[in-house]
C-alpha positions in Angstrom: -28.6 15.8 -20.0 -29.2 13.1 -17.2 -30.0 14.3 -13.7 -27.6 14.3 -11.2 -27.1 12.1 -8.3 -27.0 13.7 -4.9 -25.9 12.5 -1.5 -27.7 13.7 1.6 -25.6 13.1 4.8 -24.7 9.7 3.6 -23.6 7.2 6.1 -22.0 3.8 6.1 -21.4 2.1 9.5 -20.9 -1.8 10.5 -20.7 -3.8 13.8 -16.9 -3.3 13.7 -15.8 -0.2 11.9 -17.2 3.3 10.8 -16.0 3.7 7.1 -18.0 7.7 7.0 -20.6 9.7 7.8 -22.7 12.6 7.1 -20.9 12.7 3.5 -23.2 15.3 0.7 -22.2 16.2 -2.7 -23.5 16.4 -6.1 -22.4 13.9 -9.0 -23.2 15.7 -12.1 -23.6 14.3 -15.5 -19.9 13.2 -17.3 -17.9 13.9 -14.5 -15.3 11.4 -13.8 -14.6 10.7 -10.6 -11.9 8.3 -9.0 -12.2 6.6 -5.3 -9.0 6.0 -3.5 -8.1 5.4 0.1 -6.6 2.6 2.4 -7.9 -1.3 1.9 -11.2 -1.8 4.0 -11.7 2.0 3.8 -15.3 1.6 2.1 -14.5 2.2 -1.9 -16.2 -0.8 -2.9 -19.3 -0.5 -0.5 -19.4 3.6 -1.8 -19.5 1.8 -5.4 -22.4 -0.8 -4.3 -24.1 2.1 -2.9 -25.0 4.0 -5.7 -25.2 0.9 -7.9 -27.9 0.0 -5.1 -26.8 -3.1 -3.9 -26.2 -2.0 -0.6 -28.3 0.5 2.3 -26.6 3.6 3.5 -26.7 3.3 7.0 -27.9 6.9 7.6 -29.1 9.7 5.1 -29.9 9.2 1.4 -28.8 8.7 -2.3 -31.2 9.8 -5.2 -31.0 8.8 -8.3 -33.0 9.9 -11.3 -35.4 7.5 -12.1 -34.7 5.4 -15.1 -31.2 5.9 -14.7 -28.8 3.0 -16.1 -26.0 2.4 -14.0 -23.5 -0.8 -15.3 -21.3 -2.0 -12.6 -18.5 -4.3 -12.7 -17.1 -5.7 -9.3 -13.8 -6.5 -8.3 -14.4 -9.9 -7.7 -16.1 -11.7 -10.4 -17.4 -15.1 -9.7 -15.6 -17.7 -12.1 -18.1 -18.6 -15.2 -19.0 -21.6 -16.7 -15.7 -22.0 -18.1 -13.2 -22.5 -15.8 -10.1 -22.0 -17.9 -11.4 -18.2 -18.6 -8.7 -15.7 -17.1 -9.3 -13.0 -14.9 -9.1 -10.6 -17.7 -11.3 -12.5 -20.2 -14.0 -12.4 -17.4 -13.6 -8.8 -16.5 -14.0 -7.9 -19.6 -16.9 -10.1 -20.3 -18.5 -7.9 -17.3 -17.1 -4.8 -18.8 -19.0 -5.5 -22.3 -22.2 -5.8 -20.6 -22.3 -2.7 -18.6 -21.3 -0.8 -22.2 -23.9 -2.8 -23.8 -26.6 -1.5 -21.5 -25.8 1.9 -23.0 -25.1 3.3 -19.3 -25.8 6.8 -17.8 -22.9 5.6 -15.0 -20.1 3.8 -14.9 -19.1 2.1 -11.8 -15.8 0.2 -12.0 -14.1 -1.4 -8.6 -10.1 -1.8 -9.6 -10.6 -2.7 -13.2 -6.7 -3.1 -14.3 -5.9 -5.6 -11.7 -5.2 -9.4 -14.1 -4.9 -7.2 -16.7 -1.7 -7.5 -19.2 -0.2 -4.0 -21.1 -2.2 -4.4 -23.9 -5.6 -5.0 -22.0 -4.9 -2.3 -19.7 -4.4 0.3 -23.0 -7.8 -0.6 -24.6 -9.3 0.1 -21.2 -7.6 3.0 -20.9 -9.0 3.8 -24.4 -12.8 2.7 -23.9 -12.9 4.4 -20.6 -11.2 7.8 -22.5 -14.7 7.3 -25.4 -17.4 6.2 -22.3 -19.7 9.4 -22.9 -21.7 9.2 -19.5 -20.7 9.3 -15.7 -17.1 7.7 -14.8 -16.7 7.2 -11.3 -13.8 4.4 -10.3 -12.4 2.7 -7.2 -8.7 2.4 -7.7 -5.3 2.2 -6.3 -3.6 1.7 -10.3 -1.4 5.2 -10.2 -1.2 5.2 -14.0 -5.4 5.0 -14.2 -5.4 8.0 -11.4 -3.2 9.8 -13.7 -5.4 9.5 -16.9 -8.3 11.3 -17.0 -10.2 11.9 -13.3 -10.9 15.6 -12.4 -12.1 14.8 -9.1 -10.7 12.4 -6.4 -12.6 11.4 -3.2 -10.3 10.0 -0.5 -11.5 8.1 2.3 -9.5 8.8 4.9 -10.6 8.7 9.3 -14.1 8.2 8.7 -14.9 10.6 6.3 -14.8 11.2 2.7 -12.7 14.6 1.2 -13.4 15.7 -2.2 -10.5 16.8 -4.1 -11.1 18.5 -7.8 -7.8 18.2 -10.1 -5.7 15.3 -11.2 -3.8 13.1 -8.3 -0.9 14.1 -9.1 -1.6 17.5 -7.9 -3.2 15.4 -4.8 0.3 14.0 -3.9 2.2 17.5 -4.3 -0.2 19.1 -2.3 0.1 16.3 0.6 3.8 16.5 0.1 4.3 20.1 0.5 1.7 19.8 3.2 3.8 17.8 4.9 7.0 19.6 4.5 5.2 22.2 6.0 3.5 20.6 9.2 7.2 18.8 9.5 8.8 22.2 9.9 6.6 23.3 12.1 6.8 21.0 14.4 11.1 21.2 14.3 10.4 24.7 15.3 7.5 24.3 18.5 10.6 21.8 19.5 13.6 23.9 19.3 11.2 26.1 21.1 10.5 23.9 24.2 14.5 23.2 24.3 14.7 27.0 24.4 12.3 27.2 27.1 13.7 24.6 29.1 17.4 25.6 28.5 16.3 29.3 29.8 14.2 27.6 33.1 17.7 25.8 33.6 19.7 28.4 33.4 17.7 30.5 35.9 17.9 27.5 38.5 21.7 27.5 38.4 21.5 31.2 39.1 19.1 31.0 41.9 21.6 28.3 43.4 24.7 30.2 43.0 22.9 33.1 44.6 21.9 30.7 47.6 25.4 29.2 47.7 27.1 32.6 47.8 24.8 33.2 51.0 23.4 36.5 49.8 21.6 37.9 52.5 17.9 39.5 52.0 15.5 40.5 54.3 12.4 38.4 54.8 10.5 40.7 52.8 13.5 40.5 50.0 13.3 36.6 50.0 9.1 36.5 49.6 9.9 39.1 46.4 12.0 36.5 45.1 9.9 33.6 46.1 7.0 35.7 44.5 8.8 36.3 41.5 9.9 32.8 40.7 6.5 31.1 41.2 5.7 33.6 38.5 8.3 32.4 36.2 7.5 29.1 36.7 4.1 29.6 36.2 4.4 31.4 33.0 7.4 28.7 32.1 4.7 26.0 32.6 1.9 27.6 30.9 4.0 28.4 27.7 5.4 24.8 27.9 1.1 23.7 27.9 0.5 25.5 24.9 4.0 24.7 22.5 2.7 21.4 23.6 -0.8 21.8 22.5 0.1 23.5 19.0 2.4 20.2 18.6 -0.2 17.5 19.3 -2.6 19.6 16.9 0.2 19.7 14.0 1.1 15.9 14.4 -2.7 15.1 14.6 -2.5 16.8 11.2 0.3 15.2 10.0 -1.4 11.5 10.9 -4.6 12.9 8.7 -2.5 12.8 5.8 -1.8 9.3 6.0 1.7 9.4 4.2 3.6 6.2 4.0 6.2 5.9 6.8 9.2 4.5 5.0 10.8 1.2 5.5 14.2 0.8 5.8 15.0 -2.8 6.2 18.1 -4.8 6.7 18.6 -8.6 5.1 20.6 -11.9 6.4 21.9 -11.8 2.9 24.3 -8.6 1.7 25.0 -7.6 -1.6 28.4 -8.3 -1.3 27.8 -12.2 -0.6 25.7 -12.0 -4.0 27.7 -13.1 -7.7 27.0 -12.5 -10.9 27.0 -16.7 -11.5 24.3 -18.2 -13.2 21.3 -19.5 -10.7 18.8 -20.4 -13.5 19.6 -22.1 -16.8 16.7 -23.5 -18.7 17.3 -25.1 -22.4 14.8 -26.7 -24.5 12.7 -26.6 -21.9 8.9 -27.7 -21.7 6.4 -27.2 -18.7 2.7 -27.5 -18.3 0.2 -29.7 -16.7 -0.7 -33.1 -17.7 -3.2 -31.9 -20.1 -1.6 -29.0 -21.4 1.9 -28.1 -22.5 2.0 -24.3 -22.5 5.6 -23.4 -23.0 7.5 -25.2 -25.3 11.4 -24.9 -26.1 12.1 -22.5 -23.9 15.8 -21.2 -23.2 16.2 -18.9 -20.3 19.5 -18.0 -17.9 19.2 -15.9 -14.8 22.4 -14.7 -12.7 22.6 -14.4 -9.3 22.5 -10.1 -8.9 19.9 -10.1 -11.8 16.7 -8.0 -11.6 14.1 -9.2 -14.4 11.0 -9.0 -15.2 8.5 -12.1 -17.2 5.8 -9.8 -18.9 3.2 -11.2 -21.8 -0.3 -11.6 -22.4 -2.7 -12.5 -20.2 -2.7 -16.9 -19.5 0.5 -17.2 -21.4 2.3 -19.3 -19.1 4.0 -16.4 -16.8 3.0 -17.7 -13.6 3.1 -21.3 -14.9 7.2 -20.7 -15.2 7.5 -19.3 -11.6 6.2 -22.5 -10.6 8.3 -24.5 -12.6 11.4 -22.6 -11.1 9.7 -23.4 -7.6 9.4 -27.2 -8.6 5.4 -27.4 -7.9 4.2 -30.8 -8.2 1.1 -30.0 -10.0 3.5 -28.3 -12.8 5.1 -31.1 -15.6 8.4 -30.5 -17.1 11.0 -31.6 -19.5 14.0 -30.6 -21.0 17.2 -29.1 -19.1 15.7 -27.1 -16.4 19.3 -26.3 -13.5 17.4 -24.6 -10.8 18.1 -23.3 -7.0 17.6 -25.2 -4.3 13.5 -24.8 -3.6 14.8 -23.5 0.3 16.8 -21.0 -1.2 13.8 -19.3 -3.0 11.5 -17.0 -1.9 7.8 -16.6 -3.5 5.4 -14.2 -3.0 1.7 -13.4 -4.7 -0.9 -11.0 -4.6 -2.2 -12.9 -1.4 1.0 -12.8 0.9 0.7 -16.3 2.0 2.5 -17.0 5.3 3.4 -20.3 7.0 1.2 -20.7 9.6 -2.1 -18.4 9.6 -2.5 -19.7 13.6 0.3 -18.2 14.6 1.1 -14.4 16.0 3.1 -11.7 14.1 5.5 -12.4 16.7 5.9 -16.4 16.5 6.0 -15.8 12.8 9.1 -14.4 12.9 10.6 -16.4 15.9 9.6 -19.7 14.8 12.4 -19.0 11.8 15.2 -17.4 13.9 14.7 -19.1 17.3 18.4 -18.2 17.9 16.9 -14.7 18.5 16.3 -12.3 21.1 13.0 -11.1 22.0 14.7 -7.5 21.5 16.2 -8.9 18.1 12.6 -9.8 16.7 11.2 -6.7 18.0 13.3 -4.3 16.6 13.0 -6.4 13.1 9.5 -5.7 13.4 9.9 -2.7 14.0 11.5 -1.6 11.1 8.5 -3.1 9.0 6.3 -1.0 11.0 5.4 -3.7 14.0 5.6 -1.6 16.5 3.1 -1.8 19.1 2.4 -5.2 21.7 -1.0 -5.8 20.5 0.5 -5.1 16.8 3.1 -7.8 17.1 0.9 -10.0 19.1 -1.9 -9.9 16.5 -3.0 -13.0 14.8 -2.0 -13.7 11.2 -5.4 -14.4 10.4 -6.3 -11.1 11.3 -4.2 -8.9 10.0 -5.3 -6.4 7.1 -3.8 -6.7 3.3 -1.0 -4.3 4.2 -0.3 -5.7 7.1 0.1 -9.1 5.8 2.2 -7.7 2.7 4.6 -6.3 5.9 4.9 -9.6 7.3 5.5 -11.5 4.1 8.6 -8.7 3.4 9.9 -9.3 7.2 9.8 -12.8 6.9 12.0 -12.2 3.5 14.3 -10.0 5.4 15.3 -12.9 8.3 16.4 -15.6 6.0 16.9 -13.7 2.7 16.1 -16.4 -0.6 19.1 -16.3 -2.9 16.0 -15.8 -5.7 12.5 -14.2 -5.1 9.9 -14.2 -7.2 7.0 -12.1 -7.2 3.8 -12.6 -9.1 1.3 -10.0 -9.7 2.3 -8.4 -6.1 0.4 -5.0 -6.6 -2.9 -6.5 -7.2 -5.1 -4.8 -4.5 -2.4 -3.2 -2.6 -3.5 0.5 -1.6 -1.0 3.1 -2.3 0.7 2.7 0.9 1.3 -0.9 1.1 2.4 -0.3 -2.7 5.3 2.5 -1.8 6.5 -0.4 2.1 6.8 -3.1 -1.2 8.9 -0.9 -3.3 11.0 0.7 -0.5 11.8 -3.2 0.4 12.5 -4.5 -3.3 14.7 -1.8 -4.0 16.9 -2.2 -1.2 16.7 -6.6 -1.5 20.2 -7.7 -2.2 19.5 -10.9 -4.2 17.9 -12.1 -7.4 14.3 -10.4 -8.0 12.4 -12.7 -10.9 8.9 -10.2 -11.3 5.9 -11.5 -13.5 3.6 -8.1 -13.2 1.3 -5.9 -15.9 2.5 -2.9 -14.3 5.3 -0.8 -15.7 5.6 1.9 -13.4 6.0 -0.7 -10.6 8.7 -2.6 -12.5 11.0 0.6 -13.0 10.2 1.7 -9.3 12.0 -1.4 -8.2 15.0 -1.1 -10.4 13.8 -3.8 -13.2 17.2 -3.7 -15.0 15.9 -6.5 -17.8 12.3 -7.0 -19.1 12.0 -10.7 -20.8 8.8 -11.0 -23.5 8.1 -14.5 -22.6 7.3 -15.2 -26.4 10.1 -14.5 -27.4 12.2 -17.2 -25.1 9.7 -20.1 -26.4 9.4 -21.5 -29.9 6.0 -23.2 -30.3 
């Protein structure tokens, strides 16, 4: 049996962030172990620490020596050929590490690229690895598989959790019911509290009113006994007070998505059921490759669809083609929107101008707005704050850009969006602010993606095999 690895008040700090500290625990041999948290939250430094490409910043990691540890990054530089997909080079990587006949596995979001086929046998090799599993990932169906202990990065530190995630997210969710309820009830106790200090102000004024006569010593009882009240009023008022910040503080810790609820230019009831796309004997490529050939595809104007195949296929060749890209060649009958009237959106979020604020992003396409109007849009994608809509593009995180990208959607909704490969590195809240927007968009959604769950979480109504609307 290999020796364990053990962490001794590990700590992982940079100029600009603290990701955790004093973290200790065990990793025993076999276990399986699965990293989540927010993007920038440390999982792939935690990874390149034990794989020892990277210092702890305080405290200590042993490993056994001799141990073999394969890692596989989630990056991988581009090899010597070029035209090698994402997949093809992960699992070039992933070959390697099992070919070094590994005590540990270290894996940093191995399905992203990956088509349904790939994914399976990974699924597969990772259910037969024999030695230590431990995974960075945001891929719900992974998280579901086979992990028996979770460690969420979460405010600086790192909180082990032993059972599947699924248990994770009940356990938050009930938490929060909880902490929710709580809180309704220190509130309807303050009302209480204030409603009863009310109500014995009126009757001190209708006693003064009426005149009531007391003696002096009378009126000092009565002074006396409603500096007391107020006292106690106050101090019971401190503490409801105090048990509420403590609950919401509790309540942030958990780090639940807040939910989107946004509203479009475009309504479904503007939106037909008319054909927007009609491709017939189509061909598309580049000059020195023809990748689809004969290709017969219609798409209507309420339609929800999906473009799934195998990795390098052509998938996100045909969203460009529909886009009209320059660098894309095509021939054949290809009626397609207005470019203006369709929206596109990768796994990167592009935005117009990077140079610009959160703000001017959204003014700069509806200058006929208020400064209330753009605030409250950007407020309903979470914008809330002046330094949050006064931000820098260029410095926004991955889920904040994702936000953006949606809002920007949302003030001149496309008559067609397509999305390719959206949930690549998105952490599991950005993931849940995508799907809340999708399913609520009112137009035509054309989705190229690997993963399943996401498609029906969206409301994919049809699911195209891209072989099967080409002839070679």
């Amino acid at each position: 049996m290999h020796k364990p690895i053990i962490f001794s008040n590990v700590a992982l700090t940079f100029a600009d962030k603290v990701c955790f500290t004093a973290f200790s625990t065990t990793i025993h041999a076999k276990q399986r172990i699965a990293i989540i948290g927010r993007n920038g939250s440390g999982k792939s430094c935690l990874l390149k620490l034990i794989a020892g490409k990277l210092e702890p910043s305080a405290g200590s990691i042993y490993l056994a020596p001799g141990m073999r540890i394969g890692y596989v990054a989630q990056i991988l530089e581009q090899d010597k050929d070029a035209q090698n997909s994402g997949s093809q080079r992960f699992f070039k990587a992933f070959t390697q590490a099992l070919a070094l006949q590994s005590d540990v596995l270290l894996l940093d979001e191995p399905t992203n690229h990956l088509d349904v086929t790939n994914r399976q046998s990974l699924l597969r090799a990772l259910c037969n690895f024999s030695g230590t599993l431990i995974v960075a990932t945001h891929d719900p169906e992974l998280l579901d598989s086979n992990f028996s202990q979770l460690w969420h990065i979460n405010h600086e530190q790192i909180t082990l959790f032993h059972g599947r995630y699924a248990a994770l997210m009940q356990q938050q969710t009930t938490t929060q019911h909880t902490i929710t309820q709580q809180i309704g009830k220190l509130k309807r106790q303050q009302q209480q509290q204030h409603l009863k200090l009310m109500q014995e102000q009126q009757r001190a004024s209708k006693r003064k009113a009426y005149g009531q006569k007391t003696r002096a010593g009378d009126k000092l009882s009565l002074r006396h006994a409603q500096a007391v009240g107020q006292s106690t009023t106050n101090s019971r008022h401190q503490q409801l007070a105090k048990q509420q910040q403590q609950l919401t503080q509790q309540l942030a810790h958990l780090q639940l998505s807040e939910e989107i609820i946004p509203t479009f230019s475009l309504t479904a009831g503007k939106v037909s059921n008319k054909l927007i796309i009609t491709i017939s004997n189509g061909y598309c490529g580049y000059t020195d490759t023809m990748l689809l050939h004969n290709l017969n595809f219609t798409l209507t104007g309420n339609a929800r669809a999906a473009i799934v195949g195998r990795n390098g296929c052509g998938k996100t060749t045909l969203l460009k083609a529909i886009l009209q890209h320059p660098a894309v060649v095509c021939t054949g009958n290809w009626q397609l929107p207005n470019p203006k009237n369709i929206g596109y959106l990768d796994q990167h979020y592009q935005t117009p101008e990077p140079q610009q604020s959160v703000l001017q992003t959204i003014a700069s396409l509806a200058p006929s707005w208020s400064h209330a109007q753009l605030r409250t849009l950007l407020n309903r994608f979470l914008f809330r704050t002046n330094a949050q809509v006064n931000a820098m593009v260029t410095t926004l995180s991955g889920g904040e850009r994702a936000r953006l990208a949606l809002a920007v959607i949302a003030v001149h909704t496309p008559q067609l969006l397509l999305l390719d490969e959206i949930t690549n590195n998105l952490d599991l809240e950005t993931r849940e602010h995508v799907i809340q927007v999708l399913r609520a968009f009112p137009a035509a959604l054309l989705v190229v993606s690997h993963d399943q769950r996401f498609l029906e979480e969206i409301g994919i109504q049809d699911i195209w095999q891209l072989d099967a609307l080409t002839t070679p």
